[in-house]
RODO-2510 file (C-alpha; in nm, 4 decimals, decimal comma):
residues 192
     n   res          X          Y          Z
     1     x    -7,8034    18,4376     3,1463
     2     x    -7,6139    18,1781     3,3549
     3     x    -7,7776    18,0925     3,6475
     4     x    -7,5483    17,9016     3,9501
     5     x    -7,7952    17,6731     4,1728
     6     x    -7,6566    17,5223     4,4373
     7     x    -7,8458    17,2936     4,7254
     8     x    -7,7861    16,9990     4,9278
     9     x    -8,1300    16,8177     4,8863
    10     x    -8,4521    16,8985     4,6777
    11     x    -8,5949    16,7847     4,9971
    12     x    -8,3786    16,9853     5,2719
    13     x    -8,3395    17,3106     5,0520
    14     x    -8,3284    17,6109     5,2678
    15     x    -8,2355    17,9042     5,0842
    16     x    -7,9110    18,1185     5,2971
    17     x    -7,8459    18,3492     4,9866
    18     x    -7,8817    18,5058     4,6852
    19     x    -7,5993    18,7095     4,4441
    20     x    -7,7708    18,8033     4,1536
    21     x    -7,7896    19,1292     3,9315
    22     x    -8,1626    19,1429     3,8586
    23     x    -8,4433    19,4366     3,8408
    24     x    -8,6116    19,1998     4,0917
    25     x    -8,7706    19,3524     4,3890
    26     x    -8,5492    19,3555     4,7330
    27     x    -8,5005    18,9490     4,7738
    28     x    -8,4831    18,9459     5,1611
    29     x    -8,8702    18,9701     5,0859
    30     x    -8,8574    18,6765     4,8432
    31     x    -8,6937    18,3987     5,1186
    32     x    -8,3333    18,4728     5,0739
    33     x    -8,1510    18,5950     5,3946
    34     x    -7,9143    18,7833     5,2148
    35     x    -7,8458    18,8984     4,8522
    36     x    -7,5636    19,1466     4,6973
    37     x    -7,7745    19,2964     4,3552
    38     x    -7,9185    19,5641     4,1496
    39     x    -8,2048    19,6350     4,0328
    40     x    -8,1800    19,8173     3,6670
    41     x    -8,1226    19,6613     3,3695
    42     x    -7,7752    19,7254     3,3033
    43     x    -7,5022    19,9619     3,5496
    44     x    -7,1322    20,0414     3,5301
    45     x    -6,9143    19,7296     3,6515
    46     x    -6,6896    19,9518     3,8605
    47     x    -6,8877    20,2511     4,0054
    48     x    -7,2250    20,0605     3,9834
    49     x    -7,4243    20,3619     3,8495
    50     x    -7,7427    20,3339     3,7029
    51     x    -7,7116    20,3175     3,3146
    52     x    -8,0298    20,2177     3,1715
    53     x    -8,3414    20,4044     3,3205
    54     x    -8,5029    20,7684     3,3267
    55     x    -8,1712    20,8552     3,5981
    56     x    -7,8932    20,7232     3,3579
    57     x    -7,7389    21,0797     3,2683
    58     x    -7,7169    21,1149     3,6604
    59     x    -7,3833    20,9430     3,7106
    60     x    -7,4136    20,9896     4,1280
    61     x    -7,7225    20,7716     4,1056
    62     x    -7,5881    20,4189     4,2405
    63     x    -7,7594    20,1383     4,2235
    64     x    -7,5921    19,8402     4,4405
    65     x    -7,7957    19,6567     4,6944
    66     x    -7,6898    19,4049     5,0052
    67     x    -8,0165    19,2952     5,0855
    68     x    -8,2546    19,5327     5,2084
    69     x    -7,9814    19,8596     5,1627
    70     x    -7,7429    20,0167     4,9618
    71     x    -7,4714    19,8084     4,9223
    72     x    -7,2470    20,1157     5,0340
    73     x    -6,9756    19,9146     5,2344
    74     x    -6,8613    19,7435     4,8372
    75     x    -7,0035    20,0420     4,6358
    76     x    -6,7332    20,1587     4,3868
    77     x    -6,4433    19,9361     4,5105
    78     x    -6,3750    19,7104     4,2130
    79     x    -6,5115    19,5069     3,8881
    80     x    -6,8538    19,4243     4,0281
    81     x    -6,8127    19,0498     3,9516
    82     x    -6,5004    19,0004     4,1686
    83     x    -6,7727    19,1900     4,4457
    84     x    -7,0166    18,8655     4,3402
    85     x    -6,7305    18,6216     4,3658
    86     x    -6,5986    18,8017     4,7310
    87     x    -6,9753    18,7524     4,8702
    88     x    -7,0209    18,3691     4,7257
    89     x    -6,6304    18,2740     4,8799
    90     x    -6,7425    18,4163     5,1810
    91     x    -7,0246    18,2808     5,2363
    92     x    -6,8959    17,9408     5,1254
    93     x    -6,6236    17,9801     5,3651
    94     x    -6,8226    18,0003     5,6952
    95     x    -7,0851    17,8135     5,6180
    96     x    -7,0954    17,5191     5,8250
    97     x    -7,1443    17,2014     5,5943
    98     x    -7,4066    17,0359     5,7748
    99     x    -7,6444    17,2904     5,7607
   100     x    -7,8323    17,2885     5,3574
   101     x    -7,7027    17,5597     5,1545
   102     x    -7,8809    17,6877     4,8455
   103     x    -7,6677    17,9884     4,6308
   104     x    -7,8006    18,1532     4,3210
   105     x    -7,5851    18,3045     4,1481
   106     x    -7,6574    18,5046     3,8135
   107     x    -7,3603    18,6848     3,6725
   108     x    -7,3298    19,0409     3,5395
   109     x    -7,0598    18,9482     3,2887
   110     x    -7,0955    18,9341     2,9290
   111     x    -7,4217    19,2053     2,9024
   112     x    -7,3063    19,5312     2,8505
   113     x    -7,1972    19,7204     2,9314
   114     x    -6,9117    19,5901     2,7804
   115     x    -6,6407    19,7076     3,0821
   116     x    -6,3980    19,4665     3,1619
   117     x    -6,0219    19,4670     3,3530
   118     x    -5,6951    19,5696     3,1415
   119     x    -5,5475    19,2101     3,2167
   120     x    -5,8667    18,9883     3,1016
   121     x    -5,8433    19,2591     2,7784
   122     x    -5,5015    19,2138     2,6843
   123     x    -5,5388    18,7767     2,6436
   124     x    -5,7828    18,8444     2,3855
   125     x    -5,5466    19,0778     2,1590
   126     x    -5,5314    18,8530     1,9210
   127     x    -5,9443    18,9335     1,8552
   128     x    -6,0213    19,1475     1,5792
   129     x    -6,3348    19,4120     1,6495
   130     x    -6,5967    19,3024     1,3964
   131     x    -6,9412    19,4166     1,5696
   132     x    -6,8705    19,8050     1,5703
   133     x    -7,2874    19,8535     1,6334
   134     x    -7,2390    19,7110     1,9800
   135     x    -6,9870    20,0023     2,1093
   136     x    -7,2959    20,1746     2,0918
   137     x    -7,4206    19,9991     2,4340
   138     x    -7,1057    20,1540     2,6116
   139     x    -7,0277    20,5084     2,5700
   140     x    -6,6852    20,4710     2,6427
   141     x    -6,6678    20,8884     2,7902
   142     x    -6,9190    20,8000     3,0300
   143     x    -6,7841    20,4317     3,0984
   144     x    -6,4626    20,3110     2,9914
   145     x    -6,3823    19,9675     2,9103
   146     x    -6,1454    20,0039     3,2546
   147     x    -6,1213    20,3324     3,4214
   148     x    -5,7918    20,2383     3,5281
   149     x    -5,6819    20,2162     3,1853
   150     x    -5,8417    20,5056     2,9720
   151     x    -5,6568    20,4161     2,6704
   152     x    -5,8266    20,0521     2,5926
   153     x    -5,9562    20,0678     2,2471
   154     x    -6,2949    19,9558     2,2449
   155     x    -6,3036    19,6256     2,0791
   156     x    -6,6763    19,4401     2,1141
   157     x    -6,5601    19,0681     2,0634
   158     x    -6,2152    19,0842     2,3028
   159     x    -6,4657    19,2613     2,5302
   160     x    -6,7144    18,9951     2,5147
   161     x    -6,4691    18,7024     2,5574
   162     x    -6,2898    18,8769     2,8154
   163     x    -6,6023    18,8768     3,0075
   164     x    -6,6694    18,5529     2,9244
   165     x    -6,3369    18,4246     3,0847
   166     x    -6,4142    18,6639     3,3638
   167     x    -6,7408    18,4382     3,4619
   168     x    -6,5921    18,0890     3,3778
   169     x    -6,3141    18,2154     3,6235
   170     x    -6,5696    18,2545     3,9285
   171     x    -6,7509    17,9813     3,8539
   172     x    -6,4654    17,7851     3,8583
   173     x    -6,3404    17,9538     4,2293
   174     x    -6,6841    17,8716     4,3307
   175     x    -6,6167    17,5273     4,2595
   176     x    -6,3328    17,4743     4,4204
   177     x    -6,3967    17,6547     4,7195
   178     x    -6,7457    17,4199     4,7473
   179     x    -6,5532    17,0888     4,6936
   180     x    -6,3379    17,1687     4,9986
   181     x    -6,5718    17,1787     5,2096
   182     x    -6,5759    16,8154     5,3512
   183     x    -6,9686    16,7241     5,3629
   184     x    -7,0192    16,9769     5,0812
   185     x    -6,8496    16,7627     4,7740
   186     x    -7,1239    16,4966     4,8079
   187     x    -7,4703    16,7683     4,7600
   188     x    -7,6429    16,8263     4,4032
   189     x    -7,5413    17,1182     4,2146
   190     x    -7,7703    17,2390     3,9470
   191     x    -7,5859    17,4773     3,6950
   192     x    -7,8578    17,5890     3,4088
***
């Protein structure tokens, strides 16, 4: 897992918010002011149902979290990194840059299961599938590679990659939209 620190001190750290898909407890209790999460191990990327627990053949159970409630407001409207990357721009956006500003961000990308959007799919067409054992991890009836396109053939490795460009694409937004901020481009990032 990828884990996105940023702070503007070790000193002056004040944490302001937390994006991270963990089975963590609710993190408004652990110091963060806000957090956009869930808490099983693994859930659909575009309904954000439960996959992975004693509820996973309950479809309606969702598990999506903005803070201390159900992230309902986001719930179901679209790949549930681009709901990450929304949260981080925004916050980035109106922070004000004199005030310290710690992120964590921990993406869902590249665990299964292995869902990921028709256009990130198709640059990888030139993948083979050679890891049949993982299609196992998505059952593609219950949650299809993009549920916009039913036809995608599941292929493990374009999927992987796919997701893979997927999180190198918000970390690079996140980037940019921290170096614009004027006092911003001058604090300590720590990217482990």
């Amino acid at each position: 897992m990828v884990d996105l620190f940023l702070y503007s001190g070790i000193d002056d750290v004040y944490p302001l918010l937390l994006l991270r898909s963990s089975d963590w407890g609710f993190q408004q209790l652990q110091g963060y002011d806000t957090s956009l999460n869930y808490f099983s191990h693994k859930n659909d990327f575009y309904s954000q149902s439960n996959m992975q627990t004693c509820c996973e053949g309950d479809r309606s159970i969702i598990d999506f979290w903005r803070t201390n409630k159900g992230a309902s407001d986001v719930n179901g409207s679209d790949y549930s990194e681009f709901l990450y990357q929304t949260e981080l721009l925004n916050i980035i956006e109106s922070h004000n840059p004199a005030d310290p500003l710690f992120l964590f961000y921990a993406p869902h990308v590249a665990h299964c299961p292995l869902q990921v959007p028709k256009e990130y799919y198709d640059k990888f067409d030139f993948m083979t599938d050679d890891e049949g054992l993982c299609s196992i991890q998505t059952v593609q009836d219950e949650h299809p590679i993009d549920p916009n396109h039913l036809d995608l053939k599941y292929r493990c490795r374009r999927q992987h990659a796919a997701m893979i460009m997927i999180m190198d694409e918000v970390v690079g937004n996140l980037t940019n939209a921290l170096q614009k901020k004027a006092s911003i481009k001058s604090n300590k990032a720590l990217v482990a």
